[in-house]
PLY file of the C-alpha trace (Angstrom):
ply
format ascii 1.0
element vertex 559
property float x
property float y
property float z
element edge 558
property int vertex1
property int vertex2
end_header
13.47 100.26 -73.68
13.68 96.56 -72.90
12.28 94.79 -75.94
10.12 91.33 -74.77
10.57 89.35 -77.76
7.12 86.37 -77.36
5.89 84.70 -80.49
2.96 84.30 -78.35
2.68 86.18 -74.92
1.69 83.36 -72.86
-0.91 85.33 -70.67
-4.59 83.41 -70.95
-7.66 85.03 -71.95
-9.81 82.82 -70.27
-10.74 84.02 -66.26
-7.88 83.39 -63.62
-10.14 81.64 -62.19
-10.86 78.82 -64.82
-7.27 79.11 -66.73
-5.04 75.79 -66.88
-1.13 77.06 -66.77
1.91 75.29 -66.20
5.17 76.17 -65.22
6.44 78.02 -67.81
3.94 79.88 -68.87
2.95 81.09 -65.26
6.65 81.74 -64.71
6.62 84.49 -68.35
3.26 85.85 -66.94
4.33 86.83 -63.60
7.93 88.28 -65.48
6.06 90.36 -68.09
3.24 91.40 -65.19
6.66 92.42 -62.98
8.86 93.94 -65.49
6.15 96.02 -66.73
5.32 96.78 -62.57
9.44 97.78 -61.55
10.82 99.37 -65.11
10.36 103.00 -65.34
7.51 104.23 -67.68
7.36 103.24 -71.11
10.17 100.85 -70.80
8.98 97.27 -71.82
8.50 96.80 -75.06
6.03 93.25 -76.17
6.64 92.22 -79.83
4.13 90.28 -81.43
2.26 89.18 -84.42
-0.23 91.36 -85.83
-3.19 88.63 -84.94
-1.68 88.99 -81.58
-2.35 92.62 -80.75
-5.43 92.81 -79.59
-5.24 89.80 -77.27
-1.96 90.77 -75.83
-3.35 94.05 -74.44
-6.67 91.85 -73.51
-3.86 89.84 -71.43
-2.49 93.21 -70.04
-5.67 94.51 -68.89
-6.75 91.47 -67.21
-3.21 91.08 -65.62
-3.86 94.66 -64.06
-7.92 94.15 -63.17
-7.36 90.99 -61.55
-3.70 91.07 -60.09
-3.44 94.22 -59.19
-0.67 95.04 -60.90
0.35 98.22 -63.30
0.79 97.30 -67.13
0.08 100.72 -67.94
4.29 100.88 -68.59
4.22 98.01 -71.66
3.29 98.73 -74.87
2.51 96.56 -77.54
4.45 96.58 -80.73
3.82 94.56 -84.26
6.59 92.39 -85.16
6.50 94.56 -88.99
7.12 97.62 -86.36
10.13 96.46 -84.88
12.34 98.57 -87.06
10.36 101.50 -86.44
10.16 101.15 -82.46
14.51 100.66 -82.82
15.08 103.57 -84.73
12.58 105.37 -82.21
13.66 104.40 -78.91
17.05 103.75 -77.40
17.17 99.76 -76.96
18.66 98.08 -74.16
18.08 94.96 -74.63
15.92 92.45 -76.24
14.86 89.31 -74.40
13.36 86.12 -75.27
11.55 85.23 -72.61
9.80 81.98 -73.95
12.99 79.77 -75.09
16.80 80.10 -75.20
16.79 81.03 -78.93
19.00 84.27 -79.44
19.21 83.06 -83.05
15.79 84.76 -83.57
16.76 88.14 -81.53
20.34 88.16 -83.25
17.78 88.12 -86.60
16.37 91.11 -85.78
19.57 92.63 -84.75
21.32 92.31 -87.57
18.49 93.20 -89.93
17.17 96.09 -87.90
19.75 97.59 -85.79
21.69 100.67 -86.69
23.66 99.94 -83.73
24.73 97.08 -81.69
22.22 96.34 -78.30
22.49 93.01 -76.06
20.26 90.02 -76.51
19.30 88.31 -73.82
17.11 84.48 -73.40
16.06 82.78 -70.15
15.86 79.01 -69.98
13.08 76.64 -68.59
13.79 73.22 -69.39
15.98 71.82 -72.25
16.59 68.21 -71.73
14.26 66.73 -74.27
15.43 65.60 -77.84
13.86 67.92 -79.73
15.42 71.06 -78.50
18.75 69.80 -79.81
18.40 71.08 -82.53
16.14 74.71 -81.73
18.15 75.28 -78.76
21.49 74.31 -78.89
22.72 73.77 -82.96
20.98 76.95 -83.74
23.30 78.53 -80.39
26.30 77.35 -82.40
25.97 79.08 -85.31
24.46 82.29 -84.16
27.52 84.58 -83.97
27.39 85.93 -80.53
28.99 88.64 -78.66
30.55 89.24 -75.52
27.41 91.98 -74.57
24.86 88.42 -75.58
23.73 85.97 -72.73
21.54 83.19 -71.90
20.52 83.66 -68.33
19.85 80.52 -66.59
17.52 80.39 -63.37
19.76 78.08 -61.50
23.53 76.86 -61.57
22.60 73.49 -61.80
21.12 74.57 -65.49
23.53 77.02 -66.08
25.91 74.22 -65.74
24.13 71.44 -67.90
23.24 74.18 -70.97
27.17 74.49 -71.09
27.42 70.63 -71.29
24.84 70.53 -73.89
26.66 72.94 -76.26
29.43 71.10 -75.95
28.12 68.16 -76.75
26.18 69.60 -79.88
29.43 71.07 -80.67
31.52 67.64 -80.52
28.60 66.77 -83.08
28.88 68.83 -85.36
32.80 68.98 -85.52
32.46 65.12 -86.42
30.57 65.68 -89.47
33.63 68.28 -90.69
31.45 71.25 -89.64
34.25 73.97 -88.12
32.23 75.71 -85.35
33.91 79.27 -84.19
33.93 79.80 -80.29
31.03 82.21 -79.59
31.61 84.73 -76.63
28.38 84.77 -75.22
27.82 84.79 -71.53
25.68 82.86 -69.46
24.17 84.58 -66.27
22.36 82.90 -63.58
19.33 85.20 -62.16
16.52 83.17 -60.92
12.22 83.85 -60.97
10.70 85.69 -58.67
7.49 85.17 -55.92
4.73 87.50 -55.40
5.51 87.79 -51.69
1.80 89.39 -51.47
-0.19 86.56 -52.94
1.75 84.52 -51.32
1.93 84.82 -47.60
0.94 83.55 -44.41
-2.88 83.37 -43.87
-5.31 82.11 -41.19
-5.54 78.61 -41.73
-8.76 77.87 -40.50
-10.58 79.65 -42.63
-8.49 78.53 -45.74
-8.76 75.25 -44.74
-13.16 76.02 -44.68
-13.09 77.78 -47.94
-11.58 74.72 -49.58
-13.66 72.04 -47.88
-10.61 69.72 -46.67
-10.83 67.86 -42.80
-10.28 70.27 -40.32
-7.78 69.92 -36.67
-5.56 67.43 -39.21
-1.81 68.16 -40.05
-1.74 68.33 -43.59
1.03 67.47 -46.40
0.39 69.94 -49.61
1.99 68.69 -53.25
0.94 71.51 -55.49
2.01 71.06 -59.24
0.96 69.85 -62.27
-0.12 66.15 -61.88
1.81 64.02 -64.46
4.04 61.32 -64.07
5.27 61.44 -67.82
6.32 65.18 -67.66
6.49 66.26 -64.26
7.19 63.93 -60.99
6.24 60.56 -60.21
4.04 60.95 -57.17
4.12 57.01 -56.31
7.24 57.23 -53.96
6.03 59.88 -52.00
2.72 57.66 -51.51
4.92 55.15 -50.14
6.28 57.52 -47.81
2.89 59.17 -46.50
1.94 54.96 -46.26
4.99 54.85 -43.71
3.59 58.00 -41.96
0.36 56.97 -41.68
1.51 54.12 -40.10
2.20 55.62 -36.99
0.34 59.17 -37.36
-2.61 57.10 -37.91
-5.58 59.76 -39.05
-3.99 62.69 -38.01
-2.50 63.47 -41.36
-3.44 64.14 -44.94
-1.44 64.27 -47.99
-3.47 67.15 -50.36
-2.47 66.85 -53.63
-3.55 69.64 -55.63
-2.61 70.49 -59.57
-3.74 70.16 -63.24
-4.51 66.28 -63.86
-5.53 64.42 -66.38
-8.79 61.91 -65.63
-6.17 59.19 -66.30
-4.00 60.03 -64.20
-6.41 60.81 -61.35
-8.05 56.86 -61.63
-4.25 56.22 -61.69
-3.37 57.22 -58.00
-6.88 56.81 -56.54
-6.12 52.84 -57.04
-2.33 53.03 -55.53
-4.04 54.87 -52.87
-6.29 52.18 -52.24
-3.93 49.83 -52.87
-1.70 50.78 -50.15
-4.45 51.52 -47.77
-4.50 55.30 -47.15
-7.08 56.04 -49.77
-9.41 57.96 -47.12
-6.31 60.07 -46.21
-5.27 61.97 -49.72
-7.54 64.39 -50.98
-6.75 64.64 -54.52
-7.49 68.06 -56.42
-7.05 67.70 -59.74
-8.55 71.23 -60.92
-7.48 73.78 -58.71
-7.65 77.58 -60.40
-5.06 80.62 -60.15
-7.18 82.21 -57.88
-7.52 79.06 -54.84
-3.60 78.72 -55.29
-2.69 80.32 -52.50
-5.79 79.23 -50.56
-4.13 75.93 -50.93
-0.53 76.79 -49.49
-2.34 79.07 -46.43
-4.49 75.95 -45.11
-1.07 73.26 -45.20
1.15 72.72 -42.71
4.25 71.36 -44.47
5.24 71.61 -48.71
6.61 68.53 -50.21
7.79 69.41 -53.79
9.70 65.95 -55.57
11.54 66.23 -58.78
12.64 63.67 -61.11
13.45 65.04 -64.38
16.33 66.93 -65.87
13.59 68.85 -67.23
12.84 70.55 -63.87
15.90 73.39 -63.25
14.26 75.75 -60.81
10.82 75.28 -59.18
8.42 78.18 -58.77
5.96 76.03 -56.33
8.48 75.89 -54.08
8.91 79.62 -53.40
5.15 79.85 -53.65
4.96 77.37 -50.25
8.01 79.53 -48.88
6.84 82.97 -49.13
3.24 81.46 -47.38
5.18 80.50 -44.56
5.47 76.48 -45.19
8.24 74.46 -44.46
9.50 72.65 -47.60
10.75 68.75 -48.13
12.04 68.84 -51.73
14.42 66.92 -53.68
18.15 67.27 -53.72
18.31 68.19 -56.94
18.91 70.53 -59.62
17.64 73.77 -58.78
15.73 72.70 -56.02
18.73 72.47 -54.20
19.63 76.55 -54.86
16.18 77.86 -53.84
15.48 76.37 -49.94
18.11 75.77 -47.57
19.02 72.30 -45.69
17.84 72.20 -41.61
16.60 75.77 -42.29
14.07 76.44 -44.42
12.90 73.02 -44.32
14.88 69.41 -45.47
16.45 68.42 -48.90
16.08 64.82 -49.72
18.79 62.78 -51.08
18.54 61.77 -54.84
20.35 58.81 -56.71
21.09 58.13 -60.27
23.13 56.15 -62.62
24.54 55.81 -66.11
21.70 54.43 -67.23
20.36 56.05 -70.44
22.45 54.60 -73.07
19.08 52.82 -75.12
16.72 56.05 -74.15
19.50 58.34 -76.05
19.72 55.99 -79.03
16.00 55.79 -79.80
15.28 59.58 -78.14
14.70 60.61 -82.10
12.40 58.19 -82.87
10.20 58.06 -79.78
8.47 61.25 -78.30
10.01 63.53 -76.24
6.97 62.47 -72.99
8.26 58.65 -73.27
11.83 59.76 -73.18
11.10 62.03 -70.21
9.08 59.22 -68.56
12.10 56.58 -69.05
14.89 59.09 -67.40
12.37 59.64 -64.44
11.97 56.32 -63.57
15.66 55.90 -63.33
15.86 58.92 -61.09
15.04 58.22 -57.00
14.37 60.29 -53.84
15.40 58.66 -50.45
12.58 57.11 -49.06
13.93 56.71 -45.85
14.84 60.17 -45.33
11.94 61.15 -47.19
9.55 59.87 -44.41
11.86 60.43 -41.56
11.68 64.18 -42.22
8.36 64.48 -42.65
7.53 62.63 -39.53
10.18 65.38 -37.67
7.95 68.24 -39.10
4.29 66.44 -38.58
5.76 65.51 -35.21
6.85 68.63 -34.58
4.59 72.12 -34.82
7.49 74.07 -33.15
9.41 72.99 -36.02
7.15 73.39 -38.74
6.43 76.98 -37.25
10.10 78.01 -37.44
11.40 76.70 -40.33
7.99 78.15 -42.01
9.44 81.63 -40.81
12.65 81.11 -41.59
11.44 80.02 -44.91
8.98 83.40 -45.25
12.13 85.59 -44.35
14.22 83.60 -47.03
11.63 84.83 -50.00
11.49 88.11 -49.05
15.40 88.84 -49.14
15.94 86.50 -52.11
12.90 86.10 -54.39
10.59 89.12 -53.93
9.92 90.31 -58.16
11.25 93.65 -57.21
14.32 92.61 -56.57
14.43 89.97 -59.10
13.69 92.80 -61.94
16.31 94.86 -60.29
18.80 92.08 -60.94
17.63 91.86 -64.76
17.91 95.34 -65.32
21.32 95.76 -63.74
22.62 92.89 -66.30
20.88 94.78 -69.39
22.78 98.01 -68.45
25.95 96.02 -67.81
25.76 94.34 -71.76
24.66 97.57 -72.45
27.34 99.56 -71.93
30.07 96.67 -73.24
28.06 96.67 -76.64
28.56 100.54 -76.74
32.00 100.58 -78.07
31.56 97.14 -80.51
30.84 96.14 -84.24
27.42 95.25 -85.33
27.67 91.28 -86.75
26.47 89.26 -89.34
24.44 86.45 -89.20
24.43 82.94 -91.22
21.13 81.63 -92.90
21.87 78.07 -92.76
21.97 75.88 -89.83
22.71 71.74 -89.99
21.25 69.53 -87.77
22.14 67.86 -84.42
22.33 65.04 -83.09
21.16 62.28 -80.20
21.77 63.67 -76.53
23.63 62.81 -73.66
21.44 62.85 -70.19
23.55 61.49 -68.45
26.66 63.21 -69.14
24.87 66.86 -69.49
22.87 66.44 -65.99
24.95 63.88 -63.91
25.43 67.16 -61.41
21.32 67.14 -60.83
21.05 64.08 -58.28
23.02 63.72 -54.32
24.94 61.31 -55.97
25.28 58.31 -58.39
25.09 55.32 -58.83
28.53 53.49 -59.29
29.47 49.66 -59.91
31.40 49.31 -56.60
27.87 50.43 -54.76
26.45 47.84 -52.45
23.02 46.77 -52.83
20.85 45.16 -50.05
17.16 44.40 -50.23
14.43 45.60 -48.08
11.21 44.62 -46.53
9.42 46.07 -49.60
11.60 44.14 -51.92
11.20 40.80 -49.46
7.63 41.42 -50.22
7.62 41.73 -53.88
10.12 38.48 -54.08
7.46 36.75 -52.60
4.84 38.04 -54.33
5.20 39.50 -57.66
1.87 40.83 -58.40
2.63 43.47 -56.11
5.05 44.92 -57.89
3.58 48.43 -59.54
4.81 49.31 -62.56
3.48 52.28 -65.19
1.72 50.89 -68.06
3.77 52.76 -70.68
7.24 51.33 -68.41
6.09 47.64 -68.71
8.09 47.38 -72.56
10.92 48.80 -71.27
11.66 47.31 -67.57
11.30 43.85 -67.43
9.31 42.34 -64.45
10.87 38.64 -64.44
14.16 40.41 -64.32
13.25 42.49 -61.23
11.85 39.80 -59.52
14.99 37.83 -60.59
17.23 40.29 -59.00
15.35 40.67 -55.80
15.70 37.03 -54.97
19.23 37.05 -55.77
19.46 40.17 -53.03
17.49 38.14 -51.09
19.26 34.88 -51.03
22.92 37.02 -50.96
20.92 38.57 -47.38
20.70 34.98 -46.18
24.19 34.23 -46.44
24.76 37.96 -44.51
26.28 39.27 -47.77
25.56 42.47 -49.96
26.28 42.71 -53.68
27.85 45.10 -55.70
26.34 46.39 -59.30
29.48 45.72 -60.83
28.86 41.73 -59.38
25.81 41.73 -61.60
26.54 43.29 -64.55
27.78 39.59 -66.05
25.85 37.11 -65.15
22.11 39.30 -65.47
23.52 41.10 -68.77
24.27 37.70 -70.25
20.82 36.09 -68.88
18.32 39.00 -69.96
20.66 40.33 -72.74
21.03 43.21 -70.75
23.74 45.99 -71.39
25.39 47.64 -68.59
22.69 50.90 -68.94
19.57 48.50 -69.40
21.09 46.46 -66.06
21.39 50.13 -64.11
18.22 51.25 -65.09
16.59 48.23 -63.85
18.43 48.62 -60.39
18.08 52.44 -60.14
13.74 52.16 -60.94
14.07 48.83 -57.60
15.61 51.80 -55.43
13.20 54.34 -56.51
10.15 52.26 -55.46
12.18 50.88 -52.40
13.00 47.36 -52.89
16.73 48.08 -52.43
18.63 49.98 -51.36
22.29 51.09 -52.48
25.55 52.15 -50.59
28.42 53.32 -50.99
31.65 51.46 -50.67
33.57 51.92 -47.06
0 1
1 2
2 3
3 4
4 5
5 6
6 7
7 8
8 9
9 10
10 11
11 12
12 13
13 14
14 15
15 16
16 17
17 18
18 19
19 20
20 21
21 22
22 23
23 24
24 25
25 26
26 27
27 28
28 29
29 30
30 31
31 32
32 33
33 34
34 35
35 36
36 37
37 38
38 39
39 40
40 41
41 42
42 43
43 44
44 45
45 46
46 47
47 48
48 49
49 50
50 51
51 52
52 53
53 54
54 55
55 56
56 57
57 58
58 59
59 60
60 61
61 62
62 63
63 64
64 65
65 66
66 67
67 68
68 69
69 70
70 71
71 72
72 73
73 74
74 75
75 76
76 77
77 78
78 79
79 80
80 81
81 82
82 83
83 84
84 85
85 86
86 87
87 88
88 89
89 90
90 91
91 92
92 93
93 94
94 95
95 96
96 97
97 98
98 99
99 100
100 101
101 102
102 103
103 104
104 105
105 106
106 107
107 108
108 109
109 110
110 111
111 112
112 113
113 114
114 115
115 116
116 117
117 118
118 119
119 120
120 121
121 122
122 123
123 124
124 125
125 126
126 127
127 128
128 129
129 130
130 131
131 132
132 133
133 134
134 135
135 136
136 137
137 138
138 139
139 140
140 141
141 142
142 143
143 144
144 145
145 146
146 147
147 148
148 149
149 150
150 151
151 152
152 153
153 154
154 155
155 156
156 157
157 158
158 159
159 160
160 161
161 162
162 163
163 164
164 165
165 166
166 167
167 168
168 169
169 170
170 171
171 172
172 173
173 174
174 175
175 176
176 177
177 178
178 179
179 180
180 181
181 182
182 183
183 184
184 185
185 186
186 187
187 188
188 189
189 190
190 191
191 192
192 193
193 194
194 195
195 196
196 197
197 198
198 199
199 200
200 201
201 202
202 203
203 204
204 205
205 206
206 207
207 208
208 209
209 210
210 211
211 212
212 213
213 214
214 215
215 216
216 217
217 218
218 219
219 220
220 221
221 222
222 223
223 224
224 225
225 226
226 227
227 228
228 229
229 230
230 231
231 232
232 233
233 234
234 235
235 236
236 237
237 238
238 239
239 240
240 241
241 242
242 243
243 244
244 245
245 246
246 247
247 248
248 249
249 250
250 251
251 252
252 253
253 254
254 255
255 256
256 257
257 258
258 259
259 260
260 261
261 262
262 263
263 264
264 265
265 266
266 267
267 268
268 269
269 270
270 271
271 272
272 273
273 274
274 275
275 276
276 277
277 278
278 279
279 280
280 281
281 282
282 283
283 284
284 285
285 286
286 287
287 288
288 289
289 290
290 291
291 292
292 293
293 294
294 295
295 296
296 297
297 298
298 299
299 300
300 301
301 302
302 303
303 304
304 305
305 306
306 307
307 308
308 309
309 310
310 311
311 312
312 313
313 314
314 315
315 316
316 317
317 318
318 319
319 320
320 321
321 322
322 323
323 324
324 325
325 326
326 327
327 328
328 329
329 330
330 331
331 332
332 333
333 334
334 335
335 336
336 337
337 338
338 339
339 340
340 341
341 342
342 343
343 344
344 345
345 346
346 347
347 348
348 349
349 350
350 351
351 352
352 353
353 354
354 355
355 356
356 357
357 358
358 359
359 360
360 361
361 362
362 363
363 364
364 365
365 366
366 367
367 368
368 369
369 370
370 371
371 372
372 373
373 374
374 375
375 376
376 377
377 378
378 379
379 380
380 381
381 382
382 383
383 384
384 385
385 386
386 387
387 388
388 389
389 390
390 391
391 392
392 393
393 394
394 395
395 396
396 397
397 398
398 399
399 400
400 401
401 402
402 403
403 404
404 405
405 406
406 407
407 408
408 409
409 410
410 411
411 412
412 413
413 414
414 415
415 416
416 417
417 418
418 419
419 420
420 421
421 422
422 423
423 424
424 425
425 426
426 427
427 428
428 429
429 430
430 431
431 432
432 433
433 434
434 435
435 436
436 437
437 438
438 439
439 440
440 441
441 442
442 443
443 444
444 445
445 446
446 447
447 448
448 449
449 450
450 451
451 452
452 453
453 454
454 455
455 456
456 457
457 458
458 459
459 460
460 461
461 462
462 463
463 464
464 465
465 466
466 467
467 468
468 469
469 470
470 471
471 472
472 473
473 474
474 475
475 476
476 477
477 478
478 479
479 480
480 481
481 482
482 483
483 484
484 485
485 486
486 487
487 488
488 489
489 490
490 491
491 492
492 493
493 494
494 495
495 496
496 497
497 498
498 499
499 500
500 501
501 502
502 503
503 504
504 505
505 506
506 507
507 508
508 509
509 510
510 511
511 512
512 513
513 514
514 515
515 516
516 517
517 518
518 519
519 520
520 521
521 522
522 523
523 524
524 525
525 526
526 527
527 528
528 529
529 530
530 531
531 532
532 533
533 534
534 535
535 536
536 537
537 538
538 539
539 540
540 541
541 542
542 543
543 544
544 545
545 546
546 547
547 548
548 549
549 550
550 551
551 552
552 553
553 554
554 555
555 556
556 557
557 558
């Protein structure tokens, strides 16, 4: 039996119809609803708390009357039974499937085992502050083994949760703590699509069941709507601005995910502001149920990321298996789940060593604000943004066979049969290397850590980054906003941290350096801007990344 270790199953009670997920918990709903749907019968164990009982098999049922799906195979365990159901039944594993906290599963190991079994944990995201210390301190001193891994959906995260633990550990060894190497592995296996929810449906009447303009080309964002945890949807405004520019009303940008009212009165007003109001449909609301309505009536997915947060991307193989091409971000796990000139375009990112003063207040500040800070130093290409969605709006032959291509890629990659198959091979594989080994101890006291590193733990996420020797040149949009400050659109919560007179400042510098046919480097304005604005290096690059990011410069690499 595969034990599902979930201090709280996250499967809503409420009608899929009216429930309000989010990445994570959709991704451990559609993994329990799977595992229970490919493992042979009776092999999924779900731990829980006593109060929990009752709603987890609530969750079960409705999993199976309104997805179709056979839950018949889990059963549902007390957490005071867990000793009971491991002397009962033979134990492959136990997973975590909520957090990458084996601290809690080596716990029960070690106080209920009468022989040793792997522990597994899967990772979402683990670049804010606070998970320092749950995530990555507590990994440290949890005595691993060799048969013990934290599986990682991509390589990009695989990579940074390595970089993390060494930095915890450089920590901790400051303070005189002596931290043993721990042999645990780390395994990349990503999520999985349901490749019949998702798939290729007549448009037409998608695009009539959801009331959007019909015989118009339309550009789908579907994700939660946030630009302090999830993406900053202002750059790809720009872009659609550029398209609509020559595609006049033939296009719409549908932006469709959970949003606050805020946040909605928040982009109506850039809309407006940059003239294409009439041409984005915003759906802040939409329910489990219209999801895939929403993917069947587009013609093209774009999905932007610009946190270290994001290290996988389940919308994306959502658009994918319905057939869609995809423009997404060049970075992180993005990257691992489409495929360049195939399955649609990857869009080149930028960032810079710019987090020096987010890191040194991250413990003071929350965890949204620190997110919010990184993202704005983060930037997608707008010029190859819009140039590739022009080729695919300008292009249905295009759109049509990357959206197959894309459809095909899902089904050999991503379909939740084969993803469980992949799980279950690993469990065996621990399973048999923990047959001949010792059952360990485990300490009681754990120390805590300290402030992170973004930089240094997800440097590998963007294209590229920034460097001093980079050449920066101004463009129209920055021309514009030298001229006229007041159209310069900053976040509310950004306006204490980036300085507006400095911006403006640096644009006219660009600008005057343009004049004399003459680009600058970052490294030429570290001096005379740090000592102006008392601005250190990180502050000066953050500044300079957020410019590029909204497209008032641009930056190149030295020849």
């Amino acid at each position: 039996m595969i034990g599902i270790y979930s201090a709280m199953l996250p499967i809503s009670n409420k009608r899929a119809d009216t429930s309000e997920f989010v990445g994570v918990q959709v991704a451990c709903r559609e993994f329990v609803k799977n595992l229970a749907q490919y493992s042979p019968a009776g092999d999924v164990g779900l731990f829980v708390s006593q109060a929990e009982v009752e709603q987890t098999r609530r969750a079960l049922a409705l999993l199976q009357s309104v997805d179709g799906g056979n839950t018949d195979t889990a059963s549902v365990w007390e957490f005071e039974q867990i000793g009971e159901a491991i002397q009962q039944r033979d134990i492959t594993a136990f997973h975590n499937i909520l957090a990458p906290q084996l601290h809690i599963l080596a716990y029960i190991r070690s106080k209920f085992a009468s022989k040793p079994f792997p522990i597994t944990a899967l990772t979402h995201g683990f670049s804010v502050q606070p998970v320092l210390y749950e995530f990555f301190t507590r990994y440290l001193l949890t005595p691993t083994q060799p048969y013990d891994s934290i599986i990682c959906t991509s390589n990009a995260a695989k990579c940074a949760f390595i970089k993390m633990i060494g930095h915890a550990r450089e920590s901790l060894e400051a303070t005189g703590c002596r931290i043993p190497d721990r042999p645990c592995r780390f395994d990349v296996l990503p999520l999985g699509v349901d490749i019949n929810n998702y798939q290729p449906q007549n448009r037409a009447i998608a695009v009539r069941q959801l009331g959007l303009p019909p015989n118009k080309v339309i550009l789908l964002y579907f994700g939660r709507i946030n630009h302090l945890t999830k993406a900053d949807l202002n750059p790809l405004l720009l872009a659609f601005q550029n398209l609509v520019e020559k595609h006049g009303d033939q296009i719409v940008l549908l932006l469709a995910g959970n949003a606050t009212p805020v946040e909605v009165v928040s982009i109506e007003a850039f809309c407006r502001r940059l003239g294409i109001a009439d041409q984005v449909v915003l759906r802040p609301s939409p329910s489990l149920l219209e999801g895939p309505l929403y993917y069947a009536a587009s013609d093209i997915f774009v999905g932007l990321s610009d946190t270290p947060q994001e290290s996988f991307g389940l919308s994306i193989l959502e658009a994918m298996a319905s057939g869609l091409p995809v423009v997404v971000s060049d970075w992180s796990g993005y990257r691992e789940t489409s495929e360049h000139g195939r399955t649609g375009f990857h869009v080149p990112t930028l960032w810079g060593k710019a987090d020096d003063e987010v890191a040194l207040f991250s413990p003071l500040i929350n965890w949204k604000q620190d997110d919010l800070h990184l993202e704005q130093s983060i930037s997608t290409d707008l010029h190859f943004l819009t140039h590739y969605l022009d080729l695919l709006v300008s292009n249905q032959d295009l759109r049509k066979g990357m959206g197959d291509a894309a459809r095909q890629h899902c089904v050999s990659n991503y379909r939740w049969e084969n993803v469980i198959s992949q799980y279950w091979a690993l469990w065996n594989e621990l399973a048999s290397i923990a047959t001949s080994r010792q059952h360990p101890e485990y300490p009681s006291t754990l120390p805590m850590g300290d402030q992170p590193r973004y930089f240094e733990a997800f440097s590998h996420f963007p294209t590229r980054c920034l460097t001093t020797s980079d050449h920066l040149t101004i463009t129209e949009r920055g021309l514009h906003a030298a001229k006229t400050p007041q159209s310069m659109i900053i976040h509310d919560e950004m306006r204490g941290v980036l300085s507006q007179r400095a911006m403006i400042a640096l644009l006219r510098f660009l600008r005057f350096r343009k004049s004399l046919k003459r680009s600058v480097t970052v490294d030429e304005l570290v001096v005379p801007f740090g000592k102006r604005y008392h601005f250190s290096p990180s502050r000066l690059m953050a500044h300079i990344l957020w410019l590029i990011k909204y497209g008032h410069m641009t930056a190149a690499q030295q020849t």
